[in-house]
KEBADO-966543 format. One record per residue (C-alpha): x, y, z. Coordinates in nm, 4 decimals, m for minus. Each point is the difference from the previous one (the first is absolute). Layout:
REM residues N
+----------+----------+----------+
!     east !    north !       up !
+----------+----------+----------+
!        X !        Y !        Z !
...
+----------+----------+----------+
This chain:
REM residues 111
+----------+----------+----------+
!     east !    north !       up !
+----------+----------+----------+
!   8.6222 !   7.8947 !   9.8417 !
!   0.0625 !   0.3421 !  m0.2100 !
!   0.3971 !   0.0018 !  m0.0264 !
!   0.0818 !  m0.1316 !  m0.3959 !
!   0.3410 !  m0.1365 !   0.0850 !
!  m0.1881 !  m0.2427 !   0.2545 !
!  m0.2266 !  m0.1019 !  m0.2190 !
!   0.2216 !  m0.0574 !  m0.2645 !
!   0.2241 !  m0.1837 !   0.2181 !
!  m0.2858 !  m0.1673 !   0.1481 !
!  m0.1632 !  m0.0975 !  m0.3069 !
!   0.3398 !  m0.0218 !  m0.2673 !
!  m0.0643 !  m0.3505 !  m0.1189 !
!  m0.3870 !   0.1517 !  m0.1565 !
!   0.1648 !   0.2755 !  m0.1632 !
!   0.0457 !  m0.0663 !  m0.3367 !
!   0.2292 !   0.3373 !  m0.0276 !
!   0.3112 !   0.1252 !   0.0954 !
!   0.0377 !   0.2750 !   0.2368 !
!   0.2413 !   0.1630 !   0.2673 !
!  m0.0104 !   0.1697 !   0.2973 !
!   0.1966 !   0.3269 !   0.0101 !
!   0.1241 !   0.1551 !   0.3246 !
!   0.2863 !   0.1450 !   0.1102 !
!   0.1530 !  m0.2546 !   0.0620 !
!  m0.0257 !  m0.1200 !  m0.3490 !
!   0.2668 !  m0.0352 !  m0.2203 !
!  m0.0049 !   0.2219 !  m0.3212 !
!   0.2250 !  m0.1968 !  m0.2294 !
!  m0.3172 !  m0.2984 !   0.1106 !
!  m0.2598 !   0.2729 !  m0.0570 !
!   0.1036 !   0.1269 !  m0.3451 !
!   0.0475 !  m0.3766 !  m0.1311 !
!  m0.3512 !  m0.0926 !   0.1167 !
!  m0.1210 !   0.2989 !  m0.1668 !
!   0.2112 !  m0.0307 !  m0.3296 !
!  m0.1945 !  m0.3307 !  m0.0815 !
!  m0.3622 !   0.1274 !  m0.0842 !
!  m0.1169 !   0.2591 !  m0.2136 !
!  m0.2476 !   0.1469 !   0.2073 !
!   0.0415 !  m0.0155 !   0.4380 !
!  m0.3004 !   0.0448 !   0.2546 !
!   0.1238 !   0.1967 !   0.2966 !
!  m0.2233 !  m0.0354 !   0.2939 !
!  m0.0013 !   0.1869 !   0.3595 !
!  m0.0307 !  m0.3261 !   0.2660 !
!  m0.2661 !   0.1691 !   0.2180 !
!  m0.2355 !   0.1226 !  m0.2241 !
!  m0.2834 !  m0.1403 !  m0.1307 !
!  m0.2814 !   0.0423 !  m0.3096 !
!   0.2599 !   0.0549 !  m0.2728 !
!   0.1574 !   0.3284 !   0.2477 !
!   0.3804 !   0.1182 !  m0.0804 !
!  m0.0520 !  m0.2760 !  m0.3186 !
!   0.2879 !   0.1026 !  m0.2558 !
!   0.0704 !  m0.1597 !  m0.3169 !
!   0.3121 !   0.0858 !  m0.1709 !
!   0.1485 !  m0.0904 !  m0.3697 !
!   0.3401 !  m0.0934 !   0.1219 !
!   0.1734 !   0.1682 !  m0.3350 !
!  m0.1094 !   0.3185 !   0.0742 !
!   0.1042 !   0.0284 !   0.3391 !
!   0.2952 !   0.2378 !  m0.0367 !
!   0.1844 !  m0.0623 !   0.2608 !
!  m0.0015 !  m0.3675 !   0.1614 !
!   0.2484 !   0.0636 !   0.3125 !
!  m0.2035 !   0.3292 !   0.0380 !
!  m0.3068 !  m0.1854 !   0.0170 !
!   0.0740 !  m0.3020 !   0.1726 !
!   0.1463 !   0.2262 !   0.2910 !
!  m0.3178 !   0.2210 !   0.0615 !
!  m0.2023 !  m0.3912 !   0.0129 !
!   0.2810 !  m0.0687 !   0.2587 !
!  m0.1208 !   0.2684 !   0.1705 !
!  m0.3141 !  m0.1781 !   0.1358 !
!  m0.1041 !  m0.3110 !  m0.0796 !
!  m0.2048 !  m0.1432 !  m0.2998 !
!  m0.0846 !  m0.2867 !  m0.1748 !
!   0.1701 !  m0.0232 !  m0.3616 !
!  m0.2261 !  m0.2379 !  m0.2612 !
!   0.0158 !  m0.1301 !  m0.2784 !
!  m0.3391 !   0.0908 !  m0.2039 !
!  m0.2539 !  m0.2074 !  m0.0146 !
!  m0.0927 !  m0.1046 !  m0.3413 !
!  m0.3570 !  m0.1694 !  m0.0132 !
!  m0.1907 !  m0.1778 !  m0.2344 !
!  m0.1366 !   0.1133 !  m0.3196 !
!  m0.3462 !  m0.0631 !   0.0933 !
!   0.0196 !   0.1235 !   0.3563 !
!   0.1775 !   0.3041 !  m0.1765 !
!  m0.3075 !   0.0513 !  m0.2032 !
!  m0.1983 !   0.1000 !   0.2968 !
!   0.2333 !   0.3084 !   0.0964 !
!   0.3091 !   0.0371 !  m0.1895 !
!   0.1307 !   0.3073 !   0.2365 !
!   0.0340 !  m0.2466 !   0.3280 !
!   0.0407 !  m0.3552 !   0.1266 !
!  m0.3401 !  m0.1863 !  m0.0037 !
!  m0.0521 !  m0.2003 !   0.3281 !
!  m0.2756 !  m0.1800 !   0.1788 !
!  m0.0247 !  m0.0709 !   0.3168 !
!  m0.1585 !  m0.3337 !   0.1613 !
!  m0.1411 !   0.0442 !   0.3847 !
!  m0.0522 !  m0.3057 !   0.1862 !
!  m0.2163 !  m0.0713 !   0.3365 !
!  m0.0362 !  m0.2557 !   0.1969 !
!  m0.2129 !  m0.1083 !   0.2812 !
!   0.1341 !  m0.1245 !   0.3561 !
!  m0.0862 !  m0.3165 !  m0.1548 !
!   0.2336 !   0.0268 !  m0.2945 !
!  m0.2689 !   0.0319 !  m0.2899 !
+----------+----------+----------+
């Protein structure tokens, strides 16, 4: 599963932060209130993967909101609210999000 919008949807009650998907279908009076609540938006292409077509955006110094929310109408992307992560984890790289990642394996017997 690579498609954002299905795994938001998929996974919404985990995710601890708002977000939208924009289309054209979308409504821009919706889009522009979603985006007037943050500071700071994550804009993020639904197909690509390893950080690809990432944009982050300071919402006060995008010029022209219609303009912009239009041209993200244009195709669809994920709108986010930015993550904002512990100190500590923080400490490790200020510049991105800090994750880590558990694999688990089992046997055909369960163990």
């Amino acid at each position: 599963m690579r498609d954002k919008h299905v795994i938001n949807r998929t996974f919404s009650k985990y995710i601890s932060r708002k977000w939208l998907c924009v289309n054209s279908s979308s409504h821009r009076e919706e889009v522009i209130a979603f985006i007037n609540q943050f500071d700071e938006i994550m804009v993020k292409p639904p197909h690509l993967e390893g950080g690809q077509g990432i944009k982050k955006y300071r919402c006060n110094e995008i010029s022209d909101l219609s303009q912009f929310v239009d041209e993200l109408k244009k195709d669809e992307f994920l709108i986010e609210e930015v993550v904002k992560q512990h100190k500590e984890m923080a400490a490790l790289n200020p510049y991105s999000v800090n994750t880590i990642r558990v694999n688990t394996l089992c046997d055909v017997r369960g163990g």
